[in-house]
C-alpha positions as CSV (number, residue, x, y, z in Angstrom):
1,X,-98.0,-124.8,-86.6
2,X,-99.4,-127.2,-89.4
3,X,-97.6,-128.0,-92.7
4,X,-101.2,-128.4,-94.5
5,X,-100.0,-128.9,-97.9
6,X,-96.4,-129.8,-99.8
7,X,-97.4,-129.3,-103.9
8,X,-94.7,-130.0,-106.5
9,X,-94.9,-126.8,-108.9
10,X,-92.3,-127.4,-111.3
11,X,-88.7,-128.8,-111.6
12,X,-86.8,-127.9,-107.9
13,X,-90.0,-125.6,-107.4
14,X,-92.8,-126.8,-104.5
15,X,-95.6,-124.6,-102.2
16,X,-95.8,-125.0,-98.8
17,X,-98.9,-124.2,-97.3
18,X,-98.8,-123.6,-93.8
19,X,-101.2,-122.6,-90.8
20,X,-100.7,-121.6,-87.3
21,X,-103.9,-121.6,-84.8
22,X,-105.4,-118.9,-83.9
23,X,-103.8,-119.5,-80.0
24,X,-100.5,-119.1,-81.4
25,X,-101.6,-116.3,-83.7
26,X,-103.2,-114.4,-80.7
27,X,-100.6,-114.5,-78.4
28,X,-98.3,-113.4,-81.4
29,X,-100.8,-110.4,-81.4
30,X,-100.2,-109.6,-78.2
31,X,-96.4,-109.8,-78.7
32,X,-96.8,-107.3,-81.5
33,X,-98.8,-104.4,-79.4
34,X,-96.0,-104.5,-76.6
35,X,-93.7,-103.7,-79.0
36,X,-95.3,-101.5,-81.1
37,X,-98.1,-100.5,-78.9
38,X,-96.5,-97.0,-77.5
39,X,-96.0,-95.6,-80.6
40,X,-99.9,-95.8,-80.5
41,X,-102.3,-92.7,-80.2
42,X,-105.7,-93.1,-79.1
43,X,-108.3,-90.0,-78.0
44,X,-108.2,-90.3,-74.1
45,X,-105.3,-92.4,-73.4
46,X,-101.9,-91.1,-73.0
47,X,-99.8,-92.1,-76.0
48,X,-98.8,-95.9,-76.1
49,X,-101.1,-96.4,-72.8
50,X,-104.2,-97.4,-74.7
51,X,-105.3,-101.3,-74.1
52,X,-105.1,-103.7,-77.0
53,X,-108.8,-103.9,-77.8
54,X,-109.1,-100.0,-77.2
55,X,-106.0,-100.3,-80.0
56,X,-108.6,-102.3,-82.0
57,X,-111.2,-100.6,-81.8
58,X,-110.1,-97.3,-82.7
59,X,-107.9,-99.0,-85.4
60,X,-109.4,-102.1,-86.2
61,X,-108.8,-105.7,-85.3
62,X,-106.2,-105.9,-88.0
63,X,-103.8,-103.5,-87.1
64,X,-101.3,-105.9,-85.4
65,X,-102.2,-108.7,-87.9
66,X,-98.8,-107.9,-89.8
67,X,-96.9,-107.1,-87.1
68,X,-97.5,-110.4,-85.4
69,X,-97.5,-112.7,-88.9
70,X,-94.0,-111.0,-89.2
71,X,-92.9,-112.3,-85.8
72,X,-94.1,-115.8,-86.3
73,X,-92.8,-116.2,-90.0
74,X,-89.6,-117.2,-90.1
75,X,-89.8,-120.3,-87.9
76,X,-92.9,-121.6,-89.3
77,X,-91.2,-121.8,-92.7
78,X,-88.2,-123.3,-91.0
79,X,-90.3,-125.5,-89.2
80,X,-92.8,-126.2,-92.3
81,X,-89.7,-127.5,-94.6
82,X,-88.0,-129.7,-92.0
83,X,-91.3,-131.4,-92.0
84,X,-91.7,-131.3,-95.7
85,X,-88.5,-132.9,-95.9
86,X,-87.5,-130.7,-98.2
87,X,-83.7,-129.8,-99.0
88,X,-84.1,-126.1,-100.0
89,X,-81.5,-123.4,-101.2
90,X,-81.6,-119.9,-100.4
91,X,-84.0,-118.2,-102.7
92,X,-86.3,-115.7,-102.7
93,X,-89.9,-117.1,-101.6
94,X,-93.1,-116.2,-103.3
95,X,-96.0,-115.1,-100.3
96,X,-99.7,-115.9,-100.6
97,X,-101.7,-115.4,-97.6
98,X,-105.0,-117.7,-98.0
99,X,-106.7,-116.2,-94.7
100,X,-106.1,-114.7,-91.3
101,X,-108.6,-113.4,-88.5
102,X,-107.8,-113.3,-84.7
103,X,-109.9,-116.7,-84.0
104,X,-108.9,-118.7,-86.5
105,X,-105.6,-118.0,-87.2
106,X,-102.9,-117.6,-90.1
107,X,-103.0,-120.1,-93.3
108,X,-100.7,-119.0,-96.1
109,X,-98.5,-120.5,-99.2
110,X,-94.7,-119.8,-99.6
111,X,-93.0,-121.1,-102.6
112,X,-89.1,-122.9,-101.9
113,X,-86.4,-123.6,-104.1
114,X,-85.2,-127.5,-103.5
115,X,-81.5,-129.0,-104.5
116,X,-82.0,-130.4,-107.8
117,X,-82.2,-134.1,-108.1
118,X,-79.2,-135.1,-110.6
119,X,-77.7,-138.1,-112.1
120,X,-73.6,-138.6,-113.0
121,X,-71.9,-140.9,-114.9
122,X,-69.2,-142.8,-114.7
123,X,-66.8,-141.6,-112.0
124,X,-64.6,-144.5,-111.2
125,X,-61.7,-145.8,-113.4
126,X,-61.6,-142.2,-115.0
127,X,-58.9,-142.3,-117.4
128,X,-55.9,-138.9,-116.5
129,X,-52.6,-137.9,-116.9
130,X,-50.4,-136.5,-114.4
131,X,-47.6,-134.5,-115.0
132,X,-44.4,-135.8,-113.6
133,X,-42.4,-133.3,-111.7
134,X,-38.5,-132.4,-111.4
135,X,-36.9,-129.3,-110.5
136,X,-33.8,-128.7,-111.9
137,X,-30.2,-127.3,-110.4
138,X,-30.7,-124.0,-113.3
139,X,-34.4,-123.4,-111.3
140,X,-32.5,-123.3,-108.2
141,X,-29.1,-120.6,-109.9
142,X,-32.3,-118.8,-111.2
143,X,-33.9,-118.7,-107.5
144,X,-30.7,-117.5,-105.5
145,X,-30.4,-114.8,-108.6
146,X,-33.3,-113.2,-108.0
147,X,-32.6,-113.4,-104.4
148,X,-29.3,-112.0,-104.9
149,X,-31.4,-108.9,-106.5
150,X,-33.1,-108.3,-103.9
151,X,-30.5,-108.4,-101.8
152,X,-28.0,-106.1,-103.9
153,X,-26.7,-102.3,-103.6
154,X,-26.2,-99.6,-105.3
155,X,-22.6,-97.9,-105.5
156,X,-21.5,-95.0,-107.2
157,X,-18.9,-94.9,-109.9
158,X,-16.9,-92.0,-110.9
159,X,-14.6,-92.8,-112.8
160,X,-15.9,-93.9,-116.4
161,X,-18.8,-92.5,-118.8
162,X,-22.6,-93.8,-118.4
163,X,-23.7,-97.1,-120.2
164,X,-26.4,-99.6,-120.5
165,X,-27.6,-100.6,-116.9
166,X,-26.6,-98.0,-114.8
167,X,-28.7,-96.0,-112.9
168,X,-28.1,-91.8,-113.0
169,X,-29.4,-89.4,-111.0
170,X,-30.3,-86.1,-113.1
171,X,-31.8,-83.2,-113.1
172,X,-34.1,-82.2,-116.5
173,X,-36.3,-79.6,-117.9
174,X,-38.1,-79.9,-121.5
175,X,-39.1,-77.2,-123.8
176,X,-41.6,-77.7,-126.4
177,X,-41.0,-74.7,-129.6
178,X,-39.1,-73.1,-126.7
179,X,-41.3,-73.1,-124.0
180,X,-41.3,-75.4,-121.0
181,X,-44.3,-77.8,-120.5
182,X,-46.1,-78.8,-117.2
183,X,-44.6,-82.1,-116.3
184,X,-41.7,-81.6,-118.4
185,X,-39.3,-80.6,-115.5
186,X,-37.4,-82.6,-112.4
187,X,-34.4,-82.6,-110.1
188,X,-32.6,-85.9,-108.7
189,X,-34.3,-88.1,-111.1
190,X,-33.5,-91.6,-110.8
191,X,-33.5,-93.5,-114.3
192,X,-32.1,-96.8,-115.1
193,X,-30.6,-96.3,-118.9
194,X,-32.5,-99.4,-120.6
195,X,-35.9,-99.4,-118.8
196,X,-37.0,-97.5,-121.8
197,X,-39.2,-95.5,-118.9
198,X,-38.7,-92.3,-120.8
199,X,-40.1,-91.5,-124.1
200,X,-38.1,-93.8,-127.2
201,X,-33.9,-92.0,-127.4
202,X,-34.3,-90.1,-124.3
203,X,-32.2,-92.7,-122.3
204,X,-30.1,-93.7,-125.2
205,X,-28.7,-90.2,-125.3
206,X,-27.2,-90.0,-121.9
207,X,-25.1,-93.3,-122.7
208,X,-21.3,-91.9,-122.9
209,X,-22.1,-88.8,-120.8
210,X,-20.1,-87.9,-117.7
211,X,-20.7,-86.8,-114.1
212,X,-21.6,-83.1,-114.0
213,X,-22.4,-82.8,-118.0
214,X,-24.4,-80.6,-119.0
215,X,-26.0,-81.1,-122.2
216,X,-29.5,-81.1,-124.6
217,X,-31.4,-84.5,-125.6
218,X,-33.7,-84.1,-128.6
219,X,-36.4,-86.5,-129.0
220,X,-40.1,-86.5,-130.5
221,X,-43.2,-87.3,-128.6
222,X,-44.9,-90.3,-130.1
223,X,-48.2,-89.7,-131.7
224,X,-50.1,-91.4,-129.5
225,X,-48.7,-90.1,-126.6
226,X,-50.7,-89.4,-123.9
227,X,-50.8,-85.8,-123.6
228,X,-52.3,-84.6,-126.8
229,X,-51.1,-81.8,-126.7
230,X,-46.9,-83.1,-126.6
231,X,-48.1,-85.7,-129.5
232,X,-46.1,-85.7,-131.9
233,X,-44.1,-82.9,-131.0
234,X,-40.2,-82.3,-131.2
235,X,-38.8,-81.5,-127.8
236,X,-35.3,-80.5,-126.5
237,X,-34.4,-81.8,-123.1
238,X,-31.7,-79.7,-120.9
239,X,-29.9,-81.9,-118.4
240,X,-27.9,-82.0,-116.0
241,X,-26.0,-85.8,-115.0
242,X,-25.0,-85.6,-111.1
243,X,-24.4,-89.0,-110.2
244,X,-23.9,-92.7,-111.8
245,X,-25.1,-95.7,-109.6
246,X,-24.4,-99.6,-110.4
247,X,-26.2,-102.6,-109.0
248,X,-23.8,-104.4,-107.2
249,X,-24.8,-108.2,-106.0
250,X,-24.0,-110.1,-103.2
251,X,-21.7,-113.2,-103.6
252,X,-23.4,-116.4,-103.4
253,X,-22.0,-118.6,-100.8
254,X,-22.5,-119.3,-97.1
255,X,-22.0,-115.7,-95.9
256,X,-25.2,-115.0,-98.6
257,X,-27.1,-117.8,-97.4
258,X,-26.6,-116.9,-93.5
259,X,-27.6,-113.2,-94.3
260,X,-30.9,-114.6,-96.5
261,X,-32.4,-117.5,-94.5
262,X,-32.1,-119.6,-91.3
263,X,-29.5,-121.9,-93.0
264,X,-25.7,-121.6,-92.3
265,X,-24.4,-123.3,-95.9
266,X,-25.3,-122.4,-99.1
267,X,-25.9,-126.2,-99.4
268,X,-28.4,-126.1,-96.9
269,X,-30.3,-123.0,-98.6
270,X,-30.3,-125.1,-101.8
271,X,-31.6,-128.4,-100.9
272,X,-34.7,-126.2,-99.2
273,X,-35.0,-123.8,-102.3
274,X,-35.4,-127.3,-104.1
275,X,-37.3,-129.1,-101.6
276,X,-39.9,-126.0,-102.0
277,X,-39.7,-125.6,-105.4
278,X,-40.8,-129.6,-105.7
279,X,-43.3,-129.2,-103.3
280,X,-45.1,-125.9,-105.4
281,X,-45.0,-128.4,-108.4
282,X,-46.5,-131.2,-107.2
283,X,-49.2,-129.1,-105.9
284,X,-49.6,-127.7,-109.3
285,X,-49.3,-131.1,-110.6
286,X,-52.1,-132.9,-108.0
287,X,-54.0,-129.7,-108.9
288,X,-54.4,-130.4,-112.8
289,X,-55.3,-133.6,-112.2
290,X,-58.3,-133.0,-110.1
291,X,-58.9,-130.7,-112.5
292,X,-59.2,-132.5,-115.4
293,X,-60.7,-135.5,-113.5
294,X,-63.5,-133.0,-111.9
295,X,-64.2,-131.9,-115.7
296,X,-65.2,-135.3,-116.5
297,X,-67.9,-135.7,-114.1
298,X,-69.2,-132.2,-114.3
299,X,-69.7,-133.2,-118.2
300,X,-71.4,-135.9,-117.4
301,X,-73.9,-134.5,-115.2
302,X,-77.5,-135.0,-116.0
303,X,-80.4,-132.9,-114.2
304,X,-81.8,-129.5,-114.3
305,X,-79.7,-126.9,-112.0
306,X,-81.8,-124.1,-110.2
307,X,-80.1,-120.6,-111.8
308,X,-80.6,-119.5,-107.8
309,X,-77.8,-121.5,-107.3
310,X,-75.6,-120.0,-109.8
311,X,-77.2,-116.3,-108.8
312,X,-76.0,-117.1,-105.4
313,X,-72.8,-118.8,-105.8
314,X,-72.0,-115.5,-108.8
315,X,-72.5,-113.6,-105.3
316,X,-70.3,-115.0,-102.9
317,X,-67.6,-114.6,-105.8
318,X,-68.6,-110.5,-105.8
319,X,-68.7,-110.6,-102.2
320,X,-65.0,-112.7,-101.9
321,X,-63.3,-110.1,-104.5
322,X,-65.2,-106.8,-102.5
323,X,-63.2,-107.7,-99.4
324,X,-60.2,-108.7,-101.6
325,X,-60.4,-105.0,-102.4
326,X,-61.1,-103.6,-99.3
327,X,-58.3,-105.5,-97.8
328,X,-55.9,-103.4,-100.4
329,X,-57.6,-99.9,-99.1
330,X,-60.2,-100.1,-101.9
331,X,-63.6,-100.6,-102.1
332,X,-65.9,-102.1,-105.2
333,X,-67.5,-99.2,-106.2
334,X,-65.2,-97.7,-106.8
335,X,-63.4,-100.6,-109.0
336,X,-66.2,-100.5,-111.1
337,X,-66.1,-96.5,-111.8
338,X,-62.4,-97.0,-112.6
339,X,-63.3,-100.4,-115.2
340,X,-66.1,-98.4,-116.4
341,X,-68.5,-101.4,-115.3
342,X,-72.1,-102.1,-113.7
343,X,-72.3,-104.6,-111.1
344,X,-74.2,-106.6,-113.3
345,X,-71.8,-106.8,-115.7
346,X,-68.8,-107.8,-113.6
347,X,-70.7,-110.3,-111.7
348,X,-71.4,-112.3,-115.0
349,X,-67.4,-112.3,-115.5
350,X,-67.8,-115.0,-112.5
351,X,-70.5,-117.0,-114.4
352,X,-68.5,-119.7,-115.8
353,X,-66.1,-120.3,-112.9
354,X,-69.2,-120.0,-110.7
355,X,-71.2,-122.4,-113.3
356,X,-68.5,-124.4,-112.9
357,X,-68.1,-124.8,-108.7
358,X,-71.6,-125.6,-108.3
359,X,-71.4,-128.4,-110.6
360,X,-68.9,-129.7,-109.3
361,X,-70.2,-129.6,-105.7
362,X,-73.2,-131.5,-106.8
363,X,-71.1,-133.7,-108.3
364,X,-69.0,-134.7,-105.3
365,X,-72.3,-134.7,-103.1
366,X,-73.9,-137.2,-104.9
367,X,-70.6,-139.3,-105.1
368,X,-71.0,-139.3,-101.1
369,X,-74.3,-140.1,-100.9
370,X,-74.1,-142.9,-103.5
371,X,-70.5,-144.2,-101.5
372,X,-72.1,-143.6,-98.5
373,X,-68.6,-141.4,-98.1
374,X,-68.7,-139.8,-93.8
375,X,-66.7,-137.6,-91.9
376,X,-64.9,-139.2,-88.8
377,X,-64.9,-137.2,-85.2
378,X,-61.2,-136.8,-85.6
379,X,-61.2,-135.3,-88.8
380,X,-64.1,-132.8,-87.6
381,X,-62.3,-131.9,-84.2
382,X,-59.0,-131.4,-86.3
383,X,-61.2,-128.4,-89.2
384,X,-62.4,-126.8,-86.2
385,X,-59.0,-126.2,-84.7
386,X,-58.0,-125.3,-87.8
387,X,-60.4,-122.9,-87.8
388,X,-60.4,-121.7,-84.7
389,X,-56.4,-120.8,-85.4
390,X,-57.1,-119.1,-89.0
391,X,-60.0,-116.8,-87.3
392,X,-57.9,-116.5,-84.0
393,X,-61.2,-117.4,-81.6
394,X,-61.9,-120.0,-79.0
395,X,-63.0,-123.3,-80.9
396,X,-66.5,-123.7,-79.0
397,X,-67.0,-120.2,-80.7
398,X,-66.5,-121.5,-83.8
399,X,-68.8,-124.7,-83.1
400,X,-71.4,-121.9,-82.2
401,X,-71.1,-120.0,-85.6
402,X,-70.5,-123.2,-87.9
403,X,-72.5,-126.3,-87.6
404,X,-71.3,-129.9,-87.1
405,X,-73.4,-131.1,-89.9
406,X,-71.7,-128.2,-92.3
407,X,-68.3,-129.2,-91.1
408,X,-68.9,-133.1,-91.9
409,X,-70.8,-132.4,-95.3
410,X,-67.1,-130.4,-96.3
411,X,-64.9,-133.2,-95.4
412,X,-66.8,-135.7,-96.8
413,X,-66.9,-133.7,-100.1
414,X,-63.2,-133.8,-99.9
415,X,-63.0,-137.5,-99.7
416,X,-65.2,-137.7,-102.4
417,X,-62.5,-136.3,-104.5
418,X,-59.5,-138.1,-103.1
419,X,-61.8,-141.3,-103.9
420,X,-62.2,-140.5,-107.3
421,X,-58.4,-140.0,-107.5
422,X,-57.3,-143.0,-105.5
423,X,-60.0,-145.6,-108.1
424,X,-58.7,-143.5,-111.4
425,X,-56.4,-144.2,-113.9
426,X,-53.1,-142.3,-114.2
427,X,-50.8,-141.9,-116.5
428,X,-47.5,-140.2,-115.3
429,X,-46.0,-138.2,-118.3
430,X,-42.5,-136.4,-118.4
431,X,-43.1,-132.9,-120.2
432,X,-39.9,-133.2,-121.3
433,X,-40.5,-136.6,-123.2
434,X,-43.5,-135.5,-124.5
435,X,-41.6,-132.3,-125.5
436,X,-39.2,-134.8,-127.7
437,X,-41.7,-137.3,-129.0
438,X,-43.0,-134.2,-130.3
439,X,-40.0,-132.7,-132.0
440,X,-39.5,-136.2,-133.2
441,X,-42.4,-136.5,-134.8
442,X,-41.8,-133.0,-136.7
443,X,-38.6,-133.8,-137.8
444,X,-40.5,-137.1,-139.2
445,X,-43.3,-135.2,-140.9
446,X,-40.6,-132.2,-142.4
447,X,-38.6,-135.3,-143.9
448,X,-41.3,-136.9,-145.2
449,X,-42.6,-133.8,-146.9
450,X,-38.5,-133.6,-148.1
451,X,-38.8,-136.8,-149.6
452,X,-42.3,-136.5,-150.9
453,X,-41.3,-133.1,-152.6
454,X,-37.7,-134.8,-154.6
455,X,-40.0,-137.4,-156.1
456,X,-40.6,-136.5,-160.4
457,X,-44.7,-136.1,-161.0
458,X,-46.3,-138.7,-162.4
459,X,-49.1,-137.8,-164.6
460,X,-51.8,-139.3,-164.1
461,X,-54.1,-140.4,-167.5
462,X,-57.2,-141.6,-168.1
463,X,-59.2,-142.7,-171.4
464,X,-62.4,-141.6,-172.2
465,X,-64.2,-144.0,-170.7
466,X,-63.1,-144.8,-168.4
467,X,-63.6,-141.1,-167.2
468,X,-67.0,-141.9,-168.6
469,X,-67.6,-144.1,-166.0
């Protein structure tokens, strides 16, 4: 194999022109016709026992030519761009064939997309603001309330009427100008009076009823209810009200926190809560920043991005939420029949995210190459652990699937980031002094417009000319 030409076509656009000699191309040839060979008649030969140059002769001396170019393909283009030196991108590859015959060989032209060749600005001393973080003791009450929810009964009570809150259990049966409706009829119904679940005063009216009433709700179907044939409509509910059910909660205290989590105090359960809690929001916190410090230097990127990058990147995103999907029992297709969408259409949803993530990839690329940023062996021994554990496999299957050089290129990437962190500017701010500087400064401009508004008018008068003027 011969990489006989590397042409520039455009911007991130080059033709490789490649030939392989006719040797190679022969014994490719011969690869082809004992694979394909017994599917081959000839007239006086059983099928598939016919010689190659019988094959030719009958068929011509092109008949493998395909066939064998096929075989040979993808390594010479492999082979052709790590000699071009070339750092290509997945892409669809224009094919020219310039000749082929069985002594001289195959010469033909494929056109590659290359990484695009781009320039940032400034990317140290970057000016951010972080927020500072606290968690409060009310974040914590708010936590071991909702835990309490989820850890409460229900009870019956029998001796008062229903109210707001509880939960009954009846039975019901609407009519419509006398007659009962599909869907209008149910026994055992759970309803908690307040969910507004039910259609507007249909819960309201079994407030003050007692076990075992038996008594008629009238209501009116909104207009744009769904059924269009109960729009609008006046409708009398018959029902029947067999049990009432209250939400009782668990006390909080160290029984709770025993029965909830590993911890034997409530004490215990709350320092955790709150060590979790701060943890969640200096995650979120870190998060912004890099955010808004990644923002900068994709803005000030300069250099002209293949759209195959975005077009594959837009892909991986539709591939990513597909197994989302399937993972929940559905499957894309059918997510797009229910959100009346083409696949086209959904995939540019991702555009500006996926816009977004390439940019900033290039971004912290070229930061690496221009800090000269590596990945130790210790760092790359620890990701494939890691990944070995995530996927469940042996880590030497891992090292078989994913290449060294892939794993290094990722970690240094991330030190790219923690570099641009680590040599930026930061501003700590407290959202809740922000949140009074800023009530401080209203009260400031509603006085000022106070004070502004008591002043008498002064008219303002001007002679002739010097209105003239």
């Amino acid at each position: 194999m011969s990489l006989k030409e590397t042409k520039k076509l455009e911007t991130n656009k080059y033709s490789l022109e490649i030939t392989v000699d006719g040797e190679k191309f022969r014994e490719a040839i011969k690869e082809a016709y004992k694979k394909n060979g017994k599917k081959i008649n000839v007239p006086g030969f059983r099928k598939g026992k016919a010689p190659l140059h019988m094959v030719e002769t009958y068929y011509g001396v092109e008949v493998f030519y395909e066939d064998a170019l096929n075989l040979l393909y993808s390594d010479l283009v492999e082979d052709a761009i790590k000699e071009s030196g070339l750092k290509t991108i997945e892409d669809k590859m224009d094919f020219e064939l310039v000749s082929i015959s069985k002594e001289d060989g195959v010469d033909f032209k494929v056109t590659v997309t290359t990484y695009p060749e781009i320039e940032i600005g400034k990317y140290k001393g970057l000016k951010a603001t972080k927020q500072k973080v606290e968690v409060k003791a009310s974040e914590i009450t708010a936590q071991l309330k909702q835990m309490a929810e989820r850890n409460s009964r229900m009870i019956s009570v029998e001796d008062r009427a229903a109210k707001k809150g509880d939960t009954v259990v009846i039975d019901y049966e609407g009519f419509v100008d006398g007659k009962p409706f599909d869907g209008g009829k149910a026994e055992a119904q759970s309803l908690e009076l307040g969910s507004n679940t039910f259609i507007p005063g249909f819960e309201d009216q079994i407030i003050g009823k007692n076990i075992d009433d038996k008594f008629d709700i009238n209501v009116k179907f909104p207009d744009d209810y769904g059924a269009k044939e109960l729009a609008g409509k006046d409708a009398i509910f018959k029902i029947v009200l067999h049990e009432i059910k209250v939400k009782e909660l668990p006390e909080i205290d160290d029984e709770f926190a025993k029965d909830v989590s590993e911890f034997d105090t409530l004490k215990d359960l709350k320092a955790d809560l709150k060590k979790k809690a701060l943890h969640t929001k200096e995650h979120a916190a870190d998060e912004a920043l890099e955010n808004e410090l990644v923002q900068q230097i994709v803005d000030s990127i300069k250099g002209e991005i293949p759209e195959a990058m975005f077009e594959n990147r837009l892909n991986s995103s539709v591939e990513e939420f597909a197994y989302r999907l399937q993972s929940q029992g559905m499957n894309l297709d059918l997510y797009l029949k229910y959100t009346n969408s083409s696949l086209e259409d959904f995939k540019e949803t991702f555009r500006p995210q996926a816009e977004m993530q390439v940019k900033y990839r290039l971004a912290l690329e070229k930061i690496v190459e221009l800090e000269k940023i590596e990945a130790d062996k210790e760092s790359i021994d620890k990701r494939y652990e890691e990944l070995a554990k995530t996927y469940g496999v042996e880590i030497e299957r891992v090292k078989e699937i994913i290449p060294e050089s892939e794993i290094s290129k990722d970690i240094a990437v991330g030190k790219a980031i923690d570099f641009v962190k680590e040599n930026a500017v930061i501003t700590e701010i407290d959202k809740n002094d922000e949140a009074a500087e800023k009530k401080t400064a209203a009260k400031k401009t509603s006085s000022a417009k106070a004070s502004a508004a008591k002043k008498p008018a002064v008219k303002k008068t001007t002679t002739k000319k010097a209105a003239d003027k």
